[in-house]
C-alpha positions in Angstrom: 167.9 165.8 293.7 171.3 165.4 292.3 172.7 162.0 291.9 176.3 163.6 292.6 174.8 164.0 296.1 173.9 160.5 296.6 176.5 158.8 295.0 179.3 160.9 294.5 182.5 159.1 293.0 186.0 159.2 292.2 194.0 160.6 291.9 195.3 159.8 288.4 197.9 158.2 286.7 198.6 155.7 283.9 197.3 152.6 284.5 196.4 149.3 281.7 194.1 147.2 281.5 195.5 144.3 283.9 195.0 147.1 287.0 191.4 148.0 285.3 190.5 144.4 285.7 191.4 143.7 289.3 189.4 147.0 290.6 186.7 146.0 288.4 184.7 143.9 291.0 186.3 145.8 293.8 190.0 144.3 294.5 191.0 144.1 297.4 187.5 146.1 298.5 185.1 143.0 298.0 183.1 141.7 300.8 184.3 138.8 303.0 183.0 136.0 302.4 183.2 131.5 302.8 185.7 130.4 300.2 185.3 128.3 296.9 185.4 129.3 293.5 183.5 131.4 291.8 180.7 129.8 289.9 178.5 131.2 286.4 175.4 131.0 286.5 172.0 132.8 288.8 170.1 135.6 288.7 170.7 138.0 292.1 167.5 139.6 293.2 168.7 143.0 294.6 167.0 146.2 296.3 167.9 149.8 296.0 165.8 152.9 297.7 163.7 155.2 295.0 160.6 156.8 294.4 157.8 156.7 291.7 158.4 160.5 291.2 161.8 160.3 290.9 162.2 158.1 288.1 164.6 158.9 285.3 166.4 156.8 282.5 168.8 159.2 281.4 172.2 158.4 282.1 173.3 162.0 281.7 170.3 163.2 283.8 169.3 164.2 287.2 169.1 160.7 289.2 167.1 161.1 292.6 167.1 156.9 293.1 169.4 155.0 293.8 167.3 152.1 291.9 168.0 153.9 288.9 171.9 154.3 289.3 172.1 150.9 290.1 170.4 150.1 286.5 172.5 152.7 284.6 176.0 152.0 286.0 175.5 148.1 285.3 174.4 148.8 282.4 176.6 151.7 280.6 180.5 152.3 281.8 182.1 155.5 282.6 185.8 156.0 281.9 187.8 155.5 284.9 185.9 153.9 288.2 187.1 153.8 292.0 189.6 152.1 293.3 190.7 151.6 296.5 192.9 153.2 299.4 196.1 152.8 297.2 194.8 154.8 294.7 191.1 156.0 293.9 191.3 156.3 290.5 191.6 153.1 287.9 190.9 152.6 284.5 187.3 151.6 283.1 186.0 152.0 279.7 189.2 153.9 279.1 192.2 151.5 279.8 194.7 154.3 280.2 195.2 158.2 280.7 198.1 160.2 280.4 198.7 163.7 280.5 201.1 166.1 279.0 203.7 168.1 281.2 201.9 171.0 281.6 198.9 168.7 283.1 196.2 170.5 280.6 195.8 167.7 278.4 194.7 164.4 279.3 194.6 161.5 276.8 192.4 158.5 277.2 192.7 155.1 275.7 189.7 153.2 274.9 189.9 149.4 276.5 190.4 147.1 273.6 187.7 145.1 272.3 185.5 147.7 274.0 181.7 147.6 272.4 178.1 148.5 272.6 175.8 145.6 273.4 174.7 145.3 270.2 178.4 144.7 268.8 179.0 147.9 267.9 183.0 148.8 268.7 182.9 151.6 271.0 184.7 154.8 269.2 186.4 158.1 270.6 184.0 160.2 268.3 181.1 158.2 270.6 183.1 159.1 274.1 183.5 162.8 272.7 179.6 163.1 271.4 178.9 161.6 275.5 180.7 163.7 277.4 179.7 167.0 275.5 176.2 166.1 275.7 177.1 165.7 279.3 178.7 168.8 279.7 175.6 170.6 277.9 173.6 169.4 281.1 172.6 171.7 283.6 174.9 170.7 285.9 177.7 170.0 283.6 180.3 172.6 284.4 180.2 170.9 288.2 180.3 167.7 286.7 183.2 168.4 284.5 184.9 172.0 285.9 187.4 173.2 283.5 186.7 171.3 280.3 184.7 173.7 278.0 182.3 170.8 275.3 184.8 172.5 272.7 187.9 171.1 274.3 186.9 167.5 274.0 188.2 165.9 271.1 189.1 162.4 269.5 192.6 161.5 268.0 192.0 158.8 265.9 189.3 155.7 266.9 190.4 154.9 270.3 191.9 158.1 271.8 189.8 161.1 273.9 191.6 164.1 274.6 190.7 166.1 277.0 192.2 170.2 277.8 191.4 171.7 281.2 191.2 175.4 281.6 194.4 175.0 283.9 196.9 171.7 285.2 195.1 169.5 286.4 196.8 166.4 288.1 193.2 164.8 289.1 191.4 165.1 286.4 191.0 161.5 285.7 189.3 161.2 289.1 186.6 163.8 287.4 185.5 161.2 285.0 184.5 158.3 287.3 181.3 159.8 288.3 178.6 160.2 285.3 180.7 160.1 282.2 178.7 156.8 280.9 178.9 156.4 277.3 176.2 156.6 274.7 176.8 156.0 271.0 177.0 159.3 268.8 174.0 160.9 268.1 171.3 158.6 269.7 168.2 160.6 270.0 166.8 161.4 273.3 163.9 159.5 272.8 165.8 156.5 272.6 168.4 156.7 275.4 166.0 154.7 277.9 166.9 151.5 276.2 169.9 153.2 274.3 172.8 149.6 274.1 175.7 150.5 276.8 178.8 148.7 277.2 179.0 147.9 280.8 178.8 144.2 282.1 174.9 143.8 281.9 172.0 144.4 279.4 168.5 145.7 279.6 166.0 143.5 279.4 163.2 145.2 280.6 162.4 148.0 283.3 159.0 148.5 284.8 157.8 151.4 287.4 161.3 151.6 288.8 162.0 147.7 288.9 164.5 146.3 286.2 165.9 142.8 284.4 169.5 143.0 283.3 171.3 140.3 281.6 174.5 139.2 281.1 177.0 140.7 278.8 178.7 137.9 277.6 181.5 139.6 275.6 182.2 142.7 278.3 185.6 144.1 277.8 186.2 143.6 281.6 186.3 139.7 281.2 183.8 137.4 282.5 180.6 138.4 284.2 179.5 135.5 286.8 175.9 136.0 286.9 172.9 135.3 284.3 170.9 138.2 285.6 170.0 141.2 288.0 167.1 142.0 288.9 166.6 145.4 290.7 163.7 145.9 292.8 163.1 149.8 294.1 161.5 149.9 297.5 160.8 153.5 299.4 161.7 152.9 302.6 164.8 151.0 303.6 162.3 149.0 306.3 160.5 147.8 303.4 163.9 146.6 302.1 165.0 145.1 305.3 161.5 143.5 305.3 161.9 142.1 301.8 165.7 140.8 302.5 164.9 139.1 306.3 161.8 137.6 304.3 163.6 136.3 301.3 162.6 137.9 298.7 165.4 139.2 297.8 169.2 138.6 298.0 170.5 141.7 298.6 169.1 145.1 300.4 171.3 147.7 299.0 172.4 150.6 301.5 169.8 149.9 304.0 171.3 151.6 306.8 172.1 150.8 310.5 168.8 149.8 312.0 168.3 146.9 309.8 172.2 146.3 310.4 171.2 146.1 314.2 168.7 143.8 313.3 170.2 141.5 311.0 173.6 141.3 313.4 171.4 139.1 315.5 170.7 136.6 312.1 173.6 134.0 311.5 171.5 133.9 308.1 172.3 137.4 306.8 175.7 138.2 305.8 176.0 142.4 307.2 178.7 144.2 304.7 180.0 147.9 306.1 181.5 150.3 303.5 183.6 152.5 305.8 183.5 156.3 304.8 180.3 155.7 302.5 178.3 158.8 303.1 178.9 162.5 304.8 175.8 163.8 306.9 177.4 167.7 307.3 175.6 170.3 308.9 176.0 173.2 306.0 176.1 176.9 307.4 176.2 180.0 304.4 179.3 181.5 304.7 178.7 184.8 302.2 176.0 186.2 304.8 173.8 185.5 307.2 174.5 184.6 311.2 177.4 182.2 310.1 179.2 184.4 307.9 182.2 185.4 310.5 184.5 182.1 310.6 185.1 182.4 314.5 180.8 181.7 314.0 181.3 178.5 312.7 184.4 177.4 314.6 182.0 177.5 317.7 179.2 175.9 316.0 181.8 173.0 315.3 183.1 173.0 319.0 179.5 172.6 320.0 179.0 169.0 318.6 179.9 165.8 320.5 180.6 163.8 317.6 181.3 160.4 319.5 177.8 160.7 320.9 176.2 161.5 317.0 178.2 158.6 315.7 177.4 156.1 319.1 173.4 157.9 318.7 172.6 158.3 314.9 174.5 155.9 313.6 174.3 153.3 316.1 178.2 153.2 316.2 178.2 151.9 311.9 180.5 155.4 311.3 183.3 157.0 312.5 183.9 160.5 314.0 185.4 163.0 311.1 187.0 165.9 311.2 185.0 168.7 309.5 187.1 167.8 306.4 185.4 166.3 303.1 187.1 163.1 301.4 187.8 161.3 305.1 189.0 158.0 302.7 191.5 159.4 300.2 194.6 158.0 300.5 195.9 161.7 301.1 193.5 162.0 303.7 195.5 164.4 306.0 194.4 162.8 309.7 197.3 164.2 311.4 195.4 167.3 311.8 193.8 167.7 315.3 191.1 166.4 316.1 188.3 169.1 316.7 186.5 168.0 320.1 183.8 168.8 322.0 184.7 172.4 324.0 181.5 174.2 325.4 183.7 176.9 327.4 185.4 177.8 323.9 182.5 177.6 321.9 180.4 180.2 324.0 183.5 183.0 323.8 184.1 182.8 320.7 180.1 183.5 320.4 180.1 186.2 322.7 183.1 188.1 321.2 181.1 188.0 317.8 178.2 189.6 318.8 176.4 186.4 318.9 172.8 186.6 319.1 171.7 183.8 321.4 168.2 185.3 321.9 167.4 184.3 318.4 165.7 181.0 317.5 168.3 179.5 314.0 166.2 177.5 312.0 168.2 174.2 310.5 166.3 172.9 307.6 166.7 169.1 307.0 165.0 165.4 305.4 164.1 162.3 305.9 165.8 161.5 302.3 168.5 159.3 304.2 167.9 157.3 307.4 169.5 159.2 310.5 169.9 162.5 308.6 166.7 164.4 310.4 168.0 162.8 313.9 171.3 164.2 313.3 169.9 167.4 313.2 167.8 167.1 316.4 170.7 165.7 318.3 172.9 168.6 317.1 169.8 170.9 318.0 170.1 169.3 321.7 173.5 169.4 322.1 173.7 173.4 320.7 171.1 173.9 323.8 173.8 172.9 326.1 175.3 175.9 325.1 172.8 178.4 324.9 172.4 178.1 321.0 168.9 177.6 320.0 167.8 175.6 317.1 164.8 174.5 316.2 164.9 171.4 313.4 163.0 172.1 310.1 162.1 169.0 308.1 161.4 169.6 304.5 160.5 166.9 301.8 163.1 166.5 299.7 162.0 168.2 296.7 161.2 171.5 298.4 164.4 170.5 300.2 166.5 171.0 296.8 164.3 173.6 295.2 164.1 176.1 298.6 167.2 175.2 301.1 170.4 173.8 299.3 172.8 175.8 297.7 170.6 178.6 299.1 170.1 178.4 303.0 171.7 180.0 306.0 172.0 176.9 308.1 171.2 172.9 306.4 171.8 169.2 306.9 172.9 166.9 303.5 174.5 164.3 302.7 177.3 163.0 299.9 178.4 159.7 299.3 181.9 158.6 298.0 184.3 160.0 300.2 187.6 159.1 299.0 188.6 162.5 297.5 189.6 165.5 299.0 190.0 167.4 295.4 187.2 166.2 294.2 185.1 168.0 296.8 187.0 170.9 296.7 186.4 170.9 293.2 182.6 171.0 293.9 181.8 172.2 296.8 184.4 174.7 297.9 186.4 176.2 295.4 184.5 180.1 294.3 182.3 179.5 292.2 181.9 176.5 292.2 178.6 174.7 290.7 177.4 173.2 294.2 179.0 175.7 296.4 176.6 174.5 299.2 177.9 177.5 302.0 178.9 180.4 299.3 181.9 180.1 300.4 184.8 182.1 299.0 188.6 182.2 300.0 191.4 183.2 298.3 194.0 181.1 300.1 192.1 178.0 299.6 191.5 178.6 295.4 195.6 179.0 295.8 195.8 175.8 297.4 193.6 174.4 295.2 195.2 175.4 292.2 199.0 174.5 293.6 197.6 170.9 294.5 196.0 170.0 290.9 199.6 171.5 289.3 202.1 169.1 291.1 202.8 166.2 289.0 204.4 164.7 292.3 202.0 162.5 293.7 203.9 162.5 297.3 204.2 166.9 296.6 200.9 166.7 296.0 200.0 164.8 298.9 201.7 167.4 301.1 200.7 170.4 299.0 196.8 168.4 300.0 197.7 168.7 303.4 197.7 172.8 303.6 194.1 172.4 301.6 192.7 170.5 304.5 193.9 173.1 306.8 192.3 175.8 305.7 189.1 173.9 304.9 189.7 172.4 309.0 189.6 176.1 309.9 187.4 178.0 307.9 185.0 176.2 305.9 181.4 176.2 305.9 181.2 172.7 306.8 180.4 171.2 310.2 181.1 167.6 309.4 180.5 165.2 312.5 181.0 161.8 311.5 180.7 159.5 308.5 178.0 157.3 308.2 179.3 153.5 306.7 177.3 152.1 303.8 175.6 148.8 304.6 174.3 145.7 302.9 172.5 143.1 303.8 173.3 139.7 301.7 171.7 136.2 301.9 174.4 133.8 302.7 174.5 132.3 298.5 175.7 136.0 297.5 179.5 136.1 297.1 182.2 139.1 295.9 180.0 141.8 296.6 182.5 144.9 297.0 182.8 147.1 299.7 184.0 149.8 297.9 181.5 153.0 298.7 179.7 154.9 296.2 179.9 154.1 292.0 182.4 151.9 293.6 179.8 149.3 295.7 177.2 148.9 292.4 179.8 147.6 290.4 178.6 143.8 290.7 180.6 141.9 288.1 182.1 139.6 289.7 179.4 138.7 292.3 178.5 135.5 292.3 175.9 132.8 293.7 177.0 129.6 295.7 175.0 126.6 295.1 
């Protein structure tokens, strides 16, 4: 699996350093918590989902645990990180961007006093070597669309320039997600324990468990704890278990049973991440039953979604809207609300040629908790209708090698959903490298295209607006509701953000009260 699935991050502008440091431990995102000042000193014990056979070190690679990410984005820094609901793109590693008028070219400026842990400055020949060797990755055109490895250059020691294909007003956000820095040319059998230049170090990492110490001469200013330790666990009940127990500080995404549990616990502090993670049902759009858009117009009038949030998500959500990026800032939620309408939904079936003596097969997993019930409580609801579904569960890695990208009719998930572009860029635009429906359409891609070309941020915001709409109408996404990310946190742990995402693992300025 993808890490782009699980913790998909991200509308640009220059910025300095001053901004890069307030968004750093999450601003005005971090977790609520008894006051005092913040204290050095402590090691936080924290747990993150992942399995044995998913393991991977490299930052570049493909990243199925969560455990991992954790390790690798405390460890290396990418070049502009999340930021909030008043703009969702700051600086990181790269303390400004600017682009040229045209919006094709984008220079970044490396932070000052930016280096490696082992003192090495950081240079724009190592951010260039990085992100080509990034691009080079099998999934590098979706992780950097438009910017051919050849069109990624350095001006001088501290500037990246990057040339898209076409304007590009977001293309900042398009470097938040894996563009973690390496020096030039380290070999690839060296990149486990390769020096990065994010707030902690690697000091050892067993099995999927790690020991990260401080970096005491981060860029980013001062890092409040000694150490993390990361502990992976395969279940979040095991987590929950390990947190109620003591044994560790912090269960990391754990989901909303153990929230319903620990809500009972004056003990455990219970931090919600609104708009953390999309749970949409996916239906093929090129072929296949749902092809015809008045198809999946009725499949999305068949859903209650106040009963999927209330049922699945034991009320930690919200309803959406069928449109990806529910927490962007440009988020258009003036557009109707789709709702439940049975009558509707069973027309527009009939007057396709609907076959409702068929069985539809919806394939799903068990990779997230609440992601297989969504799909039998959608399968219930479809009943109500006439619409028969029967719920396929898969394991996740015949999941990603049989049914994404190539299914008729799939559950999934994404986290990070504070981009609207950023999706489109993805997931929706022809051709793109995780088109997860096939879907192609000719007035979105113009929409698309008109969006990333306005250098007015409040043009683009309406130009965003006509994107949503067609997506709203016509898309192969049924998207329900959105799950929140949750935490559990002894009572000690303070500043732990709330930002969802890169956003939430970016634990520099949490810190431990006596």
């Amino acid at each position: 699996m993808d890490f782009t699935r699980r913790q998909l991050l991200w509308t640009g502008g220059t910025l300095g350093a001053a901004a890069m440091l307030a968004a750093c431990g999450g601003g005005d995102d971090a977790a609520p918590a008894a006051g005092g000042s913040p204290r050095q000193g402590g090691t936080l014990r924290i747990g993150a989902l992942g399995r044995t056979s998913a393991i991977t070190r490299d930052p570049h690679g493909t990243q199925g645990n969560e455990s991992d990410y954790l390790v690798i984005a405390l460890v290396y820094d990418t070049l502009t990180a999340p930021g909030g609901r008043t703009d969702n793109t700051v600086p990181r590693l790269a303390s400004a961007f600017t682009p040229s008028k045209d919006l094709k070219t984008w220079r970044f400026t490396l932070a000052e006093g930016a280096a490696f842990h082992d003192g090495t400055p950081v240079t724009a020949d190592d951010v260039v070597w990085s992100l080509r060797r990034l691009r080079g990755t099998p999934s590098g055109a979706a992780r950097l669309p438009g910017i051919a490895a050849g069109r990624i250059t350095a001006d001088g020691k501290r500037t990246v320039v990057l040339v898209s294909d076409y304007a590009n007003a977001e293309l900042p956000l398009l470097t938040r997600l894996s563009t973690f820095v390496l020096k030039k040319d380290t070999p690839d059998a060296e990149i486990p324990r390769a020096p990065g230049t994010g707030p902690f170090k690697l000091d050892w990492y067993r099995g999927g468990n790690a020991r990260l110490l401080r970096n005491t001469h981060w860029y980013g200013g001062a890092v409040h704890l000694d150490a993390v330790e990361v502990t992976m666990f395969q279940s979040p009940q095991a987590m929950a278990n390990a947190m109620l127990s003591g044994q560790i500080d912090v269960a990391s995404n754990v989901g909303a049973v153990a929230a319903r549990t620990a809500e009972a616990r004056r003990d455990i502090q219970v931090v919600r991440r609104p708009d953390d993670m999309a749970m949409p049902v996916v239906m093929r759009t090129s072929d296949g039953p749902f092809a015809g858009a008045e198809v999946r117009e009725a499949m999305k009038l068949l859903v209650d979604r106040e009963a999927m949030v209330r049922q699945v998500l034991s009320g930690y959500g919200s309803v959406a809207n069928d449109i990806l990026g529910t927490g962007d800032p440009a988020y258009a939620g003036d557009i109707p609300q789709r709702r439940r309408d049975l009558a509707r939904a069973k027309r527009l079936l009939t007057d396709a040629g609907f076959d409702f003596s068929r069985t539809y097969r919806l394939v799903t997993t068990e990779d997230v908790a609440g992601l297989a019930e969504s799909a039998t409580l959608f399968a219930s609801q479809a009943r109500e209708a006439g619409v028969k579904i029967e719920v396929v569960k898969q394991e996740s890695g015949a999941f990603y090698q049989k049914t994404w990208l190539k299914g008729d009719f799939y559950t999934n998930y994404w986290g990070t959903n504070d981009s609207v572009v950023f999706f489109a860029s993805k997931t929706l635009t022809t051709g793109a490298g995780q088109n997860e429906a096939d879907w192609s359409d000719k007035e979105f891609d113009a929409a698309y295209h008109k969006v990333l070309a306005t250098a007015d941020r409040s043009a683009r915001t309406a130009a965003l607006r006509g994107l949503q709409r067609i997506e709203h109408d016509r898309s192969g996404y049924l998207l329900w509701g959105m799950a929140d990310g949750i935490d559990l946190a002894a009572p000690k742990v303070r500043g732990l953000p709330k930002l969802p995402g890169y956003g939430r693992v970016q634990l520099e300025n949490v810190w431990l009260a006596p």
